[in-house]
C-alpha positions as CSV (number, residue, x, y, z in Angstrom):
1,X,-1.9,14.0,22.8
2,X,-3.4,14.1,19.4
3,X,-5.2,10.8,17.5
4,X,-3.3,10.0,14.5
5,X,-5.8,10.9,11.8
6,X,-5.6,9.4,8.0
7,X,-4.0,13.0,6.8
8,X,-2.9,15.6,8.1
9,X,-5.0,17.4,11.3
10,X,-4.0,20.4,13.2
11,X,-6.3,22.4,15.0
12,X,-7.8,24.7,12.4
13,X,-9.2,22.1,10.2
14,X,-10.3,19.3,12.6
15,X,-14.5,19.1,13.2
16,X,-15.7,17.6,15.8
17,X,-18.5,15.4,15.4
18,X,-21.0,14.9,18.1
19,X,-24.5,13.6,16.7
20,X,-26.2,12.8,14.1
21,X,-29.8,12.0,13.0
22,X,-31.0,10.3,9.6
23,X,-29.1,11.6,7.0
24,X,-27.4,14.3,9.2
25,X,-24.4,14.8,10.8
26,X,-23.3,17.7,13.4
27,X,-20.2,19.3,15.1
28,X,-19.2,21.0,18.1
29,X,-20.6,24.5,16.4
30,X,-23.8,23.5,16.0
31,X,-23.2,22.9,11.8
32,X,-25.6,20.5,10.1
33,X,-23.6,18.4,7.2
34,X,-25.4,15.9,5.2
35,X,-23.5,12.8,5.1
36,X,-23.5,12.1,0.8
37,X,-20.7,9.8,1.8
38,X,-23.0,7.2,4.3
39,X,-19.8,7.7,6.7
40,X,-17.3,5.9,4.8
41,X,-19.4,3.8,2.6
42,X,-20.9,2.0,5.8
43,X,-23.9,3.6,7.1
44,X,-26.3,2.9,4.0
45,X,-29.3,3.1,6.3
46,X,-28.7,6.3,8.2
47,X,-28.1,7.1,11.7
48,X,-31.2,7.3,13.1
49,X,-32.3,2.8,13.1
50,X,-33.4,2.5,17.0
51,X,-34.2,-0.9,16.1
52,X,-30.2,-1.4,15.9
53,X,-29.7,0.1,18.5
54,X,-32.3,-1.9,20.3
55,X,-30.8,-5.2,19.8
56,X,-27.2,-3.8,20.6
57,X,-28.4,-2.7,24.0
58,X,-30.2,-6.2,24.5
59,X,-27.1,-8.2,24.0
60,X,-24.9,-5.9,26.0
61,X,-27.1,-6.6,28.8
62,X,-27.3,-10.3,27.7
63,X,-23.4,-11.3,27.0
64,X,-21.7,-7.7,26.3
65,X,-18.3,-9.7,25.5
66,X,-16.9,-13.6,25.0
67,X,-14.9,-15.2,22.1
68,X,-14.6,-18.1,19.5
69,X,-11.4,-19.4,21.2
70,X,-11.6,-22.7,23.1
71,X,-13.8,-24.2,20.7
72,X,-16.6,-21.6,21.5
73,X,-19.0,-19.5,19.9
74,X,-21.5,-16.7,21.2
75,X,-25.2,-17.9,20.6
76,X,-25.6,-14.8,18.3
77,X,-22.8,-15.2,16.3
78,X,-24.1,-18.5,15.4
79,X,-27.2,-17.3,14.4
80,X,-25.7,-14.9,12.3
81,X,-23.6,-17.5,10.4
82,X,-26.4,-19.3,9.8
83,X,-28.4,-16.4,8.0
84,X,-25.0,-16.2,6.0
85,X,-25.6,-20.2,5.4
86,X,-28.7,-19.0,3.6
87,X,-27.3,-15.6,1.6
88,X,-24.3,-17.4,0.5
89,X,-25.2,-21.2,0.1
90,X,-21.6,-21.4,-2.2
91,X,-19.7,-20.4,0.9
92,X,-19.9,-22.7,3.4
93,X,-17.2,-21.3,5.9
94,X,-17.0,-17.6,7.6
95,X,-14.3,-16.1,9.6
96,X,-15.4,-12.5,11.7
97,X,-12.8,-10.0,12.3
98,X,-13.4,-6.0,12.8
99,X,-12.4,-4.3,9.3
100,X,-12.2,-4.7,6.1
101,X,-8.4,-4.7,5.5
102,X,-8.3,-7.9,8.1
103,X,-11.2,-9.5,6.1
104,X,-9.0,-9.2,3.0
105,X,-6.0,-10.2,4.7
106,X,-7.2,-13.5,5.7
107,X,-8.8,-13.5,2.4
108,X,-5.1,-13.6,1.0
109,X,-3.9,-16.2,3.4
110,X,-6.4,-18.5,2.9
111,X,-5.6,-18.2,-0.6
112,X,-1.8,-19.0,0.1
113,X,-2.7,-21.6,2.2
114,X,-4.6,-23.8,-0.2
115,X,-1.7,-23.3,-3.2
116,X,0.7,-24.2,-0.7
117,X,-1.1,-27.1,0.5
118,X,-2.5,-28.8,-2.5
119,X,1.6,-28.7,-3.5
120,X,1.7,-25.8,-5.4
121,X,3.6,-23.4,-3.1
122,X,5.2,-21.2,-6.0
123,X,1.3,-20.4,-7.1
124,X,1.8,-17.8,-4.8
125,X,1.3,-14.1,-6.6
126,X,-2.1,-11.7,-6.6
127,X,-3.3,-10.2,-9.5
128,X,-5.7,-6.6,-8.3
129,X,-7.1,-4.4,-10.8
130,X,-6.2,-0.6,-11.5
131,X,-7.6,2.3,-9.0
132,X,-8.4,-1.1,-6.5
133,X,-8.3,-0.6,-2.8
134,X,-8.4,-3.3,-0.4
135,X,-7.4,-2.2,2.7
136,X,-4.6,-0.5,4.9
137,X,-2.9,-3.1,6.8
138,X,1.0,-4.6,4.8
139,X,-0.8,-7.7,3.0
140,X,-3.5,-5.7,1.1
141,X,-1.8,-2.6,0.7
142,X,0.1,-4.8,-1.7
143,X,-2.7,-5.6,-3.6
144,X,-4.3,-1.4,-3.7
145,X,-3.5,0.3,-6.6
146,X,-2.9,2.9,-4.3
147,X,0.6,4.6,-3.8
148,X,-0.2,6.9,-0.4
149,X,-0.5,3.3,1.3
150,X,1.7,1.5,-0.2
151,X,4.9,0.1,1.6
152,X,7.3,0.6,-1.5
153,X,10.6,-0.8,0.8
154,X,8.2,-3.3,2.1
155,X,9.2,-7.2,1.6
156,X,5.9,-9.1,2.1
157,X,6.0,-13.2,0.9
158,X,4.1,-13.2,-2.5
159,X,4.2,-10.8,-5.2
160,X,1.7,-8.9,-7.2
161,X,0.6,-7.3,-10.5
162,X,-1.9,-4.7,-11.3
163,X,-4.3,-5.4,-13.9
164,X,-5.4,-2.1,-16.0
165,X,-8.9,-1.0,-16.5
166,X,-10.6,0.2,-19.5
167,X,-14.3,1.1,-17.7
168,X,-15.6,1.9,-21.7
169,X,-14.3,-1.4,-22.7
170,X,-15.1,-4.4,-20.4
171,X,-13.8,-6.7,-22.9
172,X,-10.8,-4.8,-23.0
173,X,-10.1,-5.4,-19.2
174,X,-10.8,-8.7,-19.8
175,X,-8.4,-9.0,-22.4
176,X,-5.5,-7.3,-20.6
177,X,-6.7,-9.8,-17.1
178,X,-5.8,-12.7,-19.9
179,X,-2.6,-11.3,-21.1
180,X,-1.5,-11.1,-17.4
181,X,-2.6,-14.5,-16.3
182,X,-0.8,-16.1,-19.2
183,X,2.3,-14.3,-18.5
184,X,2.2,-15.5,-15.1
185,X,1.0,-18.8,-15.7
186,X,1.6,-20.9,-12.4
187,X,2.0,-18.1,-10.7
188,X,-1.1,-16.9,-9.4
189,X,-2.7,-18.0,-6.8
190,X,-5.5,-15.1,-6.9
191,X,-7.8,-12.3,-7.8
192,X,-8.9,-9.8,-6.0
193,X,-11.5,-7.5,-7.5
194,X,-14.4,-5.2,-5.6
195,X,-17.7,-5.7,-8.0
196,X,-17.9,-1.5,-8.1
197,X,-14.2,0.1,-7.1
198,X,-14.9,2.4,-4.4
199,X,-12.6,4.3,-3.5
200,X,-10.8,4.6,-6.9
201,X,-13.8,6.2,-8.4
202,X,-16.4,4.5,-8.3
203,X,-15.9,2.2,-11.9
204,X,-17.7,-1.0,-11.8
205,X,-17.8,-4.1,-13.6
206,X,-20.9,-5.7,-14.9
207,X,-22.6,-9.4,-15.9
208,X,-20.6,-10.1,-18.7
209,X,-17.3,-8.9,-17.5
210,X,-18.1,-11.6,-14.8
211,X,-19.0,-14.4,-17.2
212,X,-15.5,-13.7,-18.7
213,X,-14.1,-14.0,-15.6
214,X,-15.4,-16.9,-14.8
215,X,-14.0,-18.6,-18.1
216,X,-10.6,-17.4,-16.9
217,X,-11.0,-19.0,-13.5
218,X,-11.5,-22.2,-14.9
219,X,-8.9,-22.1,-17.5
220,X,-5.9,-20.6,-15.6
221,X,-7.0,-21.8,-12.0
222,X,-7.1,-19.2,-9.6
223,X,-9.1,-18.7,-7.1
224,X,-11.5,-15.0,-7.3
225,X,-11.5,-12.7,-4.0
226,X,-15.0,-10.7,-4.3
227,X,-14.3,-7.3,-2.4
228,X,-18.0,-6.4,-1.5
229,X,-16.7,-4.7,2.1
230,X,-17.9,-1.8,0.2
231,X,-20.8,-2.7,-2.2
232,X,-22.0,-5.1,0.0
233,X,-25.5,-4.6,1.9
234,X,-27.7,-2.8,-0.6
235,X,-25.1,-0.6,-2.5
236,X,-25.6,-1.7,-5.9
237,X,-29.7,-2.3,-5.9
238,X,-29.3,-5.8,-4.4
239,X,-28.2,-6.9,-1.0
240,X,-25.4,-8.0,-2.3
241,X,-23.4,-7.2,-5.9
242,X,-22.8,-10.9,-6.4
243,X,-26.8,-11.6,-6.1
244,X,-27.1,-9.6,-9.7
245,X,-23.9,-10.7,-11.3
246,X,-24.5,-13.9,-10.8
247,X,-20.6,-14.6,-10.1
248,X,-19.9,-17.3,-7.6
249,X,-16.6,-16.2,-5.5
250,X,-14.3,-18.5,-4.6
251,X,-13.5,-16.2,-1.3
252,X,-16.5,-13.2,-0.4
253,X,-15.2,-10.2,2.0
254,X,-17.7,-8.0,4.2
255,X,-17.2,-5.6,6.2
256,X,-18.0,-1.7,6.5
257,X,-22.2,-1.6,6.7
258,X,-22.6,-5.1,8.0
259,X,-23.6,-3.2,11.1
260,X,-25.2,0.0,9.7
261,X,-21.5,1.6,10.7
262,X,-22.8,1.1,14.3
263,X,-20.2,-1.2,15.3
264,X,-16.8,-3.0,13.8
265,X,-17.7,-6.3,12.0
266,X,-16.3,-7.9,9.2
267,X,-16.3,-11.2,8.0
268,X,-14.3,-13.6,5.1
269,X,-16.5,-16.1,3.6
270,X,-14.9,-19.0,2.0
271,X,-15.9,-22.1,-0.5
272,X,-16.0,-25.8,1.1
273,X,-12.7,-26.6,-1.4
274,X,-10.9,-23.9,0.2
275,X,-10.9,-25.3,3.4
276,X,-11.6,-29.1,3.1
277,X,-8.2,-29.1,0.6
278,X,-6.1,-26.8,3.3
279,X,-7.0,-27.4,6.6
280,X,-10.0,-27.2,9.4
281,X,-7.8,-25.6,12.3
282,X,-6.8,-22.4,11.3
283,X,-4.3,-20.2,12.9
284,X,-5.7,-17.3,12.8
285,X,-7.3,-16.0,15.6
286,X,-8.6,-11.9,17.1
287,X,-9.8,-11.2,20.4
288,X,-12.8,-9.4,19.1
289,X,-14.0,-11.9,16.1
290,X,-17.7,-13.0,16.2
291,X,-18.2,-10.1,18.6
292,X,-21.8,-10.8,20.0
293,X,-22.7,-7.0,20.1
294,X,-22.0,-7.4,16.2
295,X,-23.5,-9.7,15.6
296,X,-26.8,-8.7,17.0
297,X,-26.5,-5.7,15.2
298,X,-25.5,-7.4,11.7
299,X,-28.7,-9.3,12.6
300,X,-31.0,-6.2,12.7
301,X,-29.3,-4.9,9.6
302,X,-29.7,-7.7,7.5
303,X,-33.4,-7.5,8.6
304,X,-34.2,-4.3,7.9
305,X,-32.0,-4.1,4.2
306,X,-33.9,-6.6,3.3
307,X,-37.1,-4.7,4.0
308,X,-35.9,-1.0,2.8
309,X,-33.9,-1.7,-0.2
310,X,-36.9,-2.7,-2.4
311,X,-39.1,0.6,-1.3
312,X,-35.4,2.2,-2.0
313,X,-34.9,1.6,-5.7
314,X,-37.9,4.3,-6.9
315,X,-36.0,7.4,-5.0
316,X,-32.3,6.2,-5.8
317,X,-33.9,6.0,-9.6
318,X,-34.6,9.7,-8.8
319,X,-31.4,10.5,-7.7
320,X,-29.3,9.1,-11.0
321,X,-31.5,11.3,-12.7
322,X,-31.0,14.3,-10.7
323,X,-27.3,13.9,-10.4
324,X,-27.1,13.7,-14.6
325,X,-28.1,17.6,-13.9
326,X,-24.6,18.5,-12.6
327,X,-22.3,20.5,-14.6
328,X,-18.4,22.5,-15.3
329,X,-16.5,23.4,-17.8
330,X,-13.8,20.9,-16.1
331,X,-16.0,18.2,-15.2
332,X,-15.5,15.2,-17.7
333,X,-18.1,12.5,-16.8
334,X,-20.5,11.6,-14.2
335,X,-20.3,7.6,-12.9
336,X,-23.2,6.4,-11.0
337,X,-23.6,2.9,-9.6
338,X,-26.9,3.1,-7.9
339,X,-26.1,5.2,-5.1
340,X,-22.4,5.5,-5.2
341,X,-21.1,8.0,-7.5
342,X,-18.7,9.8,-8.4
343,X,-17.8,13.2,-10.4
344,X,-14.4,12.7,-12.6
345,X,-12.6,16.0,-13.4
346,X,-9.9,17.0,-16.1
347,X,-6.0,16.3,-15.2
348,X,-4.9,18.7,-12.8
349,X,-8.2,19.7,-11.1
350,X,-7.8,20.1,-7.5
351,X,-10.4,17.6,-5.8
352,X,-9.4,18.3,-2.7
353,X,-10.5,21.7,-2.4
354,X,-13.4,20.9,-4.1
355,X,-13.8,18.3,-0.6
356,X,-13.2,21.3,1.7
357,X,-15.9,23.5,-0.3
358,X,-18.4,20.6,0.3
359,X,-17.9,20.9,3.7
360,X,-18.4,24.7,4.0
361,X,-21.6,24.2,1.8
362,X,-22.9,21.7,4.7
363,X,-22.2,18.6,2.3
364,X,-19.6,15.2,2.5
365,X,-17.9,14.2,-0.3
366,X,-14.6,13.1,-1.0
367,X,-11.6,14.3,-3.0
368,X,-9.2,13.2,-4.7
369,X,-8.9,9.7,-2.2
370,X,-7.9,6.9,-5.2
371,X,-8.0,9.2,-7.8
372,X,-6.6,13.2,-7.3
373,X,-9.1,13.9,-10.5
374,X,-12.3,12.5,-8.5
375,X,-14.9,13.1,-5.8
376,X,-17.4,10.3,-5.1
377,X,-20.3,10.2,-3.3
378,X,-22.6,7.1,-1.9
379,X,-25.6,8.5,-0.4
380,X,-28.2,6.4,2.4
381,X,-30.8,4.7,0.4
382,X,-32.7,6.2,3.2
383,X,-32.6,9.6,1.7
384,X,-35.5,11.3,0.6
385,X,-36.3,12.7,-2.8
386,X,-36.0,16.6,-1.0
387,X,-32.3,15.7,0.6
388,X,-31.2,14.1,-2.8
389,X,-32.5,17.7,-4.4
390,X,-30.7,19.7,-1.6
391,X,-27.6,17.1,-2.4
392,X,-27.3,17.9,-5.7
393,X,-28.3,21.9,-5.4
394,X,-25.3,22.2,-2.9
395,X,-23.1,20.3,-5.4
396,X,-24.1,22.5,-7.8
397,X,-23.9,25.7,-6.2
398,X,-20.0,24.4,-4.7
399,X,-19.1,23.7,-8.8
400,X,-20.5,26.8,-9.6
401,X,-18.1,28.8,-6.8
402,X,-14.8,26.3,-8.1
403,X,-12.5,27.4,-10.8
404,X,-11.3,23.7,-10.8
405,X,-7.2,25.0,-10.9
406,X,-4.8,23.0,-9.1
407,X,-3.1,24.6,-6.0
């Protein structure tokens, strides 16, 4: 029996990771890899936070298990919605699952839900932007400009439209958003839009792309999902990417570093209209939401992002400037977004070997994921100003050994 893998696995190419300290990840040979990609965009503070780990063990000990069924709640799972109280004072309502795809799945109900109750059931479409992702699972698949997950036979009960993305010309994006909304008038019931797209490349969005936004909200009356499941906790320079966009999100999703990576919690925060116009008792329920081992561990994280990211910004600030250092006769432009990142190649370049190369030359990056032309990066804000020079040296050195043809 094998574990169904996202790609394809055999033998030769599967590694076998068995621990991992700081930055630093290692397999069943004994290889040392450092880990440029934070896991999957979720462990922003490295591997080595006992003080995670710490509170983790404590509650296992404490209550290792119990749910938010039978009008219920674990004592730390209420603490930790009310530190959310605090961080999101718009947002008065929070549902926990395990993953990002389920936090923008209820995202997209919720959505439904108030269009359909407020008497506007055939407000029922999503608009998502170019190179998007959102998620695995049949609802947000939908709404990922992604083809290797979408379900193209699939019948799911709204539609949806792609928005296209000009990242030179915000006001362009803008412009094509309004052309789509007034095409669809009375259609839409949403937007869902990740402040920095992650997996597409790494292109993000900035304040006054936002203020536009907001000016389209009001006039065409949609509600605005905020994807921060992967720019939230610390990614973009503030704990989260709403905090210095100033944008107000109808429906915020987390997920992915909410516990450091350490354990599978997500959560779908949502405004008091959403839910005082639908309904109070929603059907929606998981086994493992609110999951007090979470919980405690989101805890811990939020404590100690809040204490690392300012002493952060001085060595990410080095890194933008080293990573400007890169270079190849195929490589196009460089995107940074604090410390995500992301290399964009000519048409045709084969990103996927350039993945495999990273690997050999004890590097993670990844190729060719939303974009075949593309590897992106994200590297702990824990790294040091010598790992960020041995990052980029390696990435260097693999660019140097690429010829950058497709296979």
């Amino acid at each position: 029996m094998e574990i169904l893998s996202f790609g394809k696995v055999n033998e030769s190419n599967l590694r076998r990771i068995v621990s991992a300290t700081g930055q630093w990840v290692v397999d069943t040979n004994g290889n040392r890899y450092f880990d440029s990609m934070s896991g999957l965009w979720c462990v922003p503070l490295g591997y080595s936070q006992e003080s995670i780990k710490v509170k983790m063990s404590e509650q296992l000990q404490m209550l290792p298990f119990y749910h938010n069924f039978f009008h219920t709640q674990t004592e730390v799972s209420y603490q930790l919605t009310k530190r959310f109280e605090q961080l999101f004072p718009e947002n008065k309502w929070i549902y926990y699952s395990c993953s990002g795809s389920a936090a923008n799945e209820i995202a997209l109900k919720i959505a439904l839900r108030y269009f359909e109750k407020t008497g506007r059931p055939k407000q029922n479409g999503f608009v998502y932007m170019q190179h998007s992702y959102h998620g695995t699972s049949l609802g947000v698949s939908q709404v990922s400009d992604q083809n290797m997950i979408k379900f193209t036979g699939a019948r799911v009960s709204f539609p949806s439209w792609r928005c296209d993305v000009n990242e030179f010309n915000h006001q362009q994006t803008l412009k094509n958003l309004e052309d789509l909304l007034e095409q669809k008038r009375g259609e839409i019931a949403g937007l869902i839009i990740e402040p920095v797209i992650g997996a597409g490349g790494v292109i993000g969005f900035d304040k006054s792309f936002f203020s536009g936004l907001s000016d389209l909200r009001a006039k065409y009356g949609f509600k605005v999902i905020l994807d921060e499941v992967v720019t939230g906790f610390g990614k973009t320079g503030s704990l989260f990417a709403c905090n210095h966009l100033e944008f107000r999100a109808d429906i915020v999703t987390l997920g992915k570093a909410m516990t450091n990576g350490y354990f599978p919690l997500a959560a779908t925060l949502m405004s008091d209209e959403l839910i005082s116009e639908t309904v109070r008792w929603f059907n929606h329920g998981y086994t493992f939401s609110s999951h007090p081992v979470g919980a405690a561990a989101c805890l811990e994280t939020l404590r100690l992002m809040e204490s690392i990211l300012p002493e952060s910004q001085q060595v990410i600030g080095f890194f933008k400037d080293e990573i400007q250092k890169v270079s190849h006769s195929r490589l196009r432009h460089i995107r940074v977004q604090n410390c995500m990142g992301a290399l964009v190649f000519d048409r045709g370049v084969s990103c996927t070997e350039l993945e495999e190369l990273a690997w050999l030359n004890g590097i993670i990056v990844r190729g060719g994921s939303g974009d075949p032309n593309v590897i992106c990066f994200c590297l702990p804000i824990t790294s040091s100003r010598e790992e960020i020079v041995h990052f980029v040296s390696a990435l260097q050195n693999i660019l140097n050994q690429f010829k950058g043809d497709k296979k």
